[in-house]
PALUMRO-525340 format. One record per residue (C-alpha): x, z, y; residue in one letter. Coordinates in steps of 0.5 Angstrom, whole numbers, padded with zeros to 4 digits, always signed. Layout:
REM PALUMRO-525340
XZYA;...
This chain:
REM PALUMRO-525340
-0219+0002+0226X;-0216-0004+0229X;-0209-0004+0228X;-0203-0006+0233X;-0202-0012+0230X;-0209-0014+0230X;-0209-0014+0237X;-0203-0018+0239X;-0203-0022+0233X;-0210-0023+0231X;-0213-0027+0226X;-0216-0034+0229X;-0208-0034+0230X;-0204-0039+0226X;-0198-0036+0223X;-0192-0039+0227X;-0196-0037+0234X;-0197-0030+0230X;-0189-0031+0230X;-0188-0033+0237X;-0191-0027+0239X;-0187-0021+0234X;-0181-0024+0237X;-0183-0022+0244X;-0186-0016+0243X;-0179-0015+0240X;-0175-0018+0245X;-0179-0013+0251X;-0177-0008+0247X;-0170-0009+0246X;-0170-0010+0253X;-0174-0003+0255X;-0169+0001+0251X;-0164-0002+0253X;-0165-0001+0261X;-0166+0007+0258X;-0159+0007+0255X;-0157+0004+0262X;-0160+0009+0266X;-0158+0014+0261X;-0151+0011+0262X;-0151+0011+0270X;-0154+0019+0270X;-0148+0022+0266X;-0143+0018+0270X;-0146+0021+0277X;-0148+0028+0276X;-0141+0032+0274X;-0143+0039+0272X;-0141+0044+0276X;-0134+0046+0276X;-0132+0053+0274X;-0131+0059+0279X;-0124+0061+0280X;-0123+0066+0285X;-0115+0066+0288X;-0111+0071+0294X;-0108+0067+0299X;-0102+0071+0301X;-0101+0069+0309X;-0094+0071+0313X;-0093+0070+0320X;-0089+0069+0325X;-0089+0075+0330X;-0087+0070+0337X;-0092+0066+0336X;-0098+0071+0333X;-0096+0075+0340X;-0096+0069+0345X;-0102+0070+0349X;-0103+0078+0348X;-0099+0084+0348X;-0096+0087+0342X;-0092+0092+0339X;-0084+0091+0341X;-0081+0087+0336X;-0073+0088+0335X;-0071+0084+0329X;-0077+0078+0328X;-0079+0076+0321X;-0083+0073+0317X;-0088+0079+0316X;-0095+0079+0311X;-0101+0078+0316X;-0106+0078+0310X;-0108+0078+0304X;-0114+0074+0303X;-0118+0074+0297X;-0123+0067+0295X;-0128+0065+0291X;-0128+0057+0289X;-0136+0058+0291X;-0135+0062+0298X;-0141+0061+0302X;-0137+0061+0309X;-0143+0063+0312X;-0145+0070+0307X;-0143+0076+0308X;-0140+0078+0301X;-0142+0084+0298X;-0136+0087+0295X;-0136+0094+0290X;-0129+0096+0290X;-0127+0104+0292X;-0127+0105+0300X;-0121+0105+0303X;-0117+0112+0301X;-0111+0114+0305X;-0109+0120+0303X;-0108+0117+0295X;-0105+0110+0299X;-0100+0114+0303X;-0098+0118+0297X;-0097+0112+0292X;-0095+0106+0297X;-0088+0105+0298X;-0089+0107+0305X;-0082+0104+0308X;-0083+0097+0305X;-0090+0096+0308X;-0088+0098+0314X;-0083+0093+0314X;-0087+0087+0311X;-0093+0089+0313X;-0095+0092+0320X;-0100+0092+0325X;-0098+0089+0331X;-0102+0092+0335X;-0099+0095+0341X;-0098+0103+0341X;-0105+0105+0345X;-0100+0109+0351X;-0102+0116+0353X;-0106+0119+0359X;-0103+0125+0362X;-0106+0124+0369X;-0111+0130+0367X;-0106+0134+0365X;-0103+0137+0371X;-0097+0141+0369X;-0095+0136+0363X;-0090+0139+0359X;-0083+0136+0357X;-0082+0133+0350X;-0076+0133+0346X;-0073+0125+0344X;-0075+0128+0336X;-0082+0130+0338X;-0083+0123+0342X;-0080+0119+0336X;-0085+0123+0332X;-0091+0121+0335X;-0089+0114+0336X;-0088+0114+0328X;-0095+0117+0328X;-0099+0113+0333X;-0096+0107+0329X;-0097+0108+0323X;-0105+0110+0325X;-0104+0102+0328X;-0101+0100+0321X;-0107+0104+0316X;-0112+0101+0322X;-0110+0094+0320X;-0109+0096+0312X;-0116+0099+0311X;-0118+0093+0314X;-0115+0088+0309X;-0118+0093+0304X;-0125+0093+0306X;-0125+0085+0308X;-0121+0083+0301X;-0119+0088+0296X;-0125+0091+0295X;-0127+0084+0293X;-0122+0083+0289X;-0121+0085+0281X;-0116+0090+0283X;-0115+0096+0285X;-0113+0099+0292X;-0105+0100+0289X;-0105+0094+0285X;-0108+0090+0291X;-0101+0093+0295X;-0096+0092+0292X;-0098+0085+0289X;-0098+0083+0295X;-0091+0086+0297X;-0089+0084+0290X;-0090+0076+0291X;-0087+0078+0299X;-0081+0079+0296X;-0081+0074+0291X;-0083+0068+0295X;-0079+0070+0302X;-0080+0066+0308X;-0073+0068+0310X;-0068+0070+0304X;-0067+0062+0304X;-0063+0057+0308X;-0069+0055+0310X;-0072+0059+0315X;-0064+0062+0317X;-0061+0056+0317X;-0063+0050+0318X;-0069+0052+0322X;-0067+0057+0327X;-0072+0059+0332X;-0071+0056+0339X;-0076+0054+0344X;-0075+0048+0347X;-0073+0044+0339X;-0079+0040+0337X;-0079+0040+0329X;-0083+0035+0325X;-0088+0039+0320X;-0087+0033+0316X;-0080+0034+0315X;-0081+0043+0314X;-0086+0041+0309X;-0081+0037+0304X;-0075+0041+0307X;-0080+0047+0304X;-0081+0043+0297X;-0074+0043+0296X;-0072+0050+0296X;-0072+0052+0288X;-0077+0058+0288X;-0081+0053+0292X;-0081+0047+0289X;-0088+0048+0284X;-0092+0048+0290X;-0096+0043+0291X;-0099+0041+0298X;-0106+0043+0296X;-0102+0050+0295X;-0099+0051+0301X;-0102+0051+0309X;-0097+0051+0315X;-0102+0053+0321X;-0101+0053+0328X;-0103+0056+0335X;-0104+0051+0341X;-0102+0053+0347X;-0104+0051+0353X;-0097+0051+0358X;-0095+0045+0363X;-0097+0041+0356X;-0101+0043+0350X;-0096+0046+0344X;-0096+0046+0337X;-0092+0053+0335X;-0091+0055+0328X;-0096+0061+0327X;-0096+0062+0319X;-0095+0060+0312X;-0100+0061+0307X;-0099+0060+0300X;-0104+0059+0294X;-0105+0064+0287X;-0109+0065+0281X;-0113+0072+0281X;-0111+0073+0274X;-0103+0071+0273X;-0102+0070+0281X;-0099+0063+0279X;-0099+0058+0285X;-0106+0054+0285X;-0109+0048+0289X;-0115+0053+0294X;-0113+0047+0300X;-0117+0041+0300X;-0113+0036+0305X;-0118+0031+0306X;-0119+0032+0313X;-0113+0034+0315X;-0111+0028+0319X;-0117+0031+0324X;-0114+0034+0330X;-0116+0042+0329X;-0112+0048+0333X;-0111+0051+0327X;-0106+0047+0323X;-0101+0043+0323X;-0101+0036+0321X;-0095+0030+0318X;-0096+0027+0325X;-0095+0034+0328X;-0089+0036+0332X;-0088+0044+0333X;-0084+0049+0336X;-0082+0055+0333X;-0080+0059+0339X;-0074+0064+0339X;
């Protein structure tokens, strides 16, 4: 059998051609690994491996003005800062799957039984207008006691309310790791912890007026400054806008979103604000001005 050696360096040559010939031999191969180990380099620095999934609730209050501006809704006495939902995320949510959630249907009997009724009908209900009563087939209608009336007003509101809990259940808690109590009062719990109202934020220095033009630029860092709020980043934490379409376009503050792990409800990064300097209607943006309408 004839060997390599022979066939690059045969016989009839003299010992320095011989040597000539091994030294390029072994320069080509120096220079092939050498492009290997590139290439191998170059490969490891562009492909990432992919980021572990994170799941997360994203805890949205409204403000009623502005959520009702445009559309009928139930009387508001005293506007607050209210729980508009309770959303829960995956890291690697498809926008455009339908999840498939495994939790428990919504059970009212045990909610109603378990909940703290009075604080969820405060901090989250329906704004739903109450649907009016059509007694034009009745033609002897009978008179009802202003107790009677306040009870039935109660039921149907509470029917608006479970309408809109039952709702967030089936869209985000079932989803979720918790159950349907744990889902609740989590919410309420980081509610009443991070308040939008029990500061001098919301109460003082922004109070609600119509015609007062407000830098998002200056809520955001006015919002970073207060003590419970200063652990979150702007990746944290969105402020959205509804536009509305009067003499000129407006911008009004509609809801304050805020970011926290699924496991020890800690503030996490879920925004990425890349594209925020896009004009969306959705979002308020550093450049924006906004109304926060009384």
């Amino acid at each position: 059998m004839i060997s390599l050696s022979e066939i690059l360096c045969p016989a009839s040559q003299d010992n320095r051609t011989r040597l000539k010939n091994w030294f390029f031999i072994c320069l080509i191969t120096l220079n092939g690994f050498m492009v290997v180990f590139v290439l191998i380099g170059l490969m490891a620095g562009l492909w990432k491996p992919p980021e572990p999934r994170t799941a997360y609730f994203i805890l949205a209050r409204q403000w009623p003005i502005t959520s009702c501006i445009g559309k009928k809704c139930i009387k508001i006495e005293k506007p607050d800062w209210i729980i508009s939902e309770f959303v829960y995320k995956l890291s690697d949510d498809d926008p455009n799957t339908k999840r498939k959630c495994n939790g428990k249907e919504f059970d009212e009997d045990f909610f109603m039984k378990t909940i703290e009724k009075e604080k969820i009908r405060k901090r989250w209900p329906s704004l739903n207008p109450i649907p009016t009563k059509n007694d034009a087939a009745d033609s002897s209608p009978t008179k009802e006691s202003k107790t009677d009336s306040k009870k039935s007003e109660d039921k149907s509101l509470d029917t608006e309310n479970i309408k809109l809990w039952k709702d967030q259940w089936e869209t985000n808690g079932r989803c979720s790791n918790q159950d349907q109590l744990s889902f609740f009062s989590k919410a309420l719990e980081l509610d009443s912890k991070y308040s939008l109202t029990n500061n001098d934020l919301l109460l003082g220095k922004y109070q609600p007026d119509y015609d007062r033009q407000l830098s998002i630029a200056n809520l955001t860092k006015d919002f970073h400054s207060i003590e419970k709020f200063k652990s979150f980043e702007d990746e944290m934490i969105e402020f959205v806008c509804k536009m509305v379409q009067f003499e000129q376009t407006k911008y009004f503050i509609q809801e304050i979103r805020l970011c926290f792990d699924a496991e020890k409800f800690e503030p996490i990064k879920c925004y990425d604000k890349s594209n925020y300097n896009k004009l969306s209607a959705f979002n308020c943006f550093d450049s924006s001005i906004i109304y926060y309408p009384s």
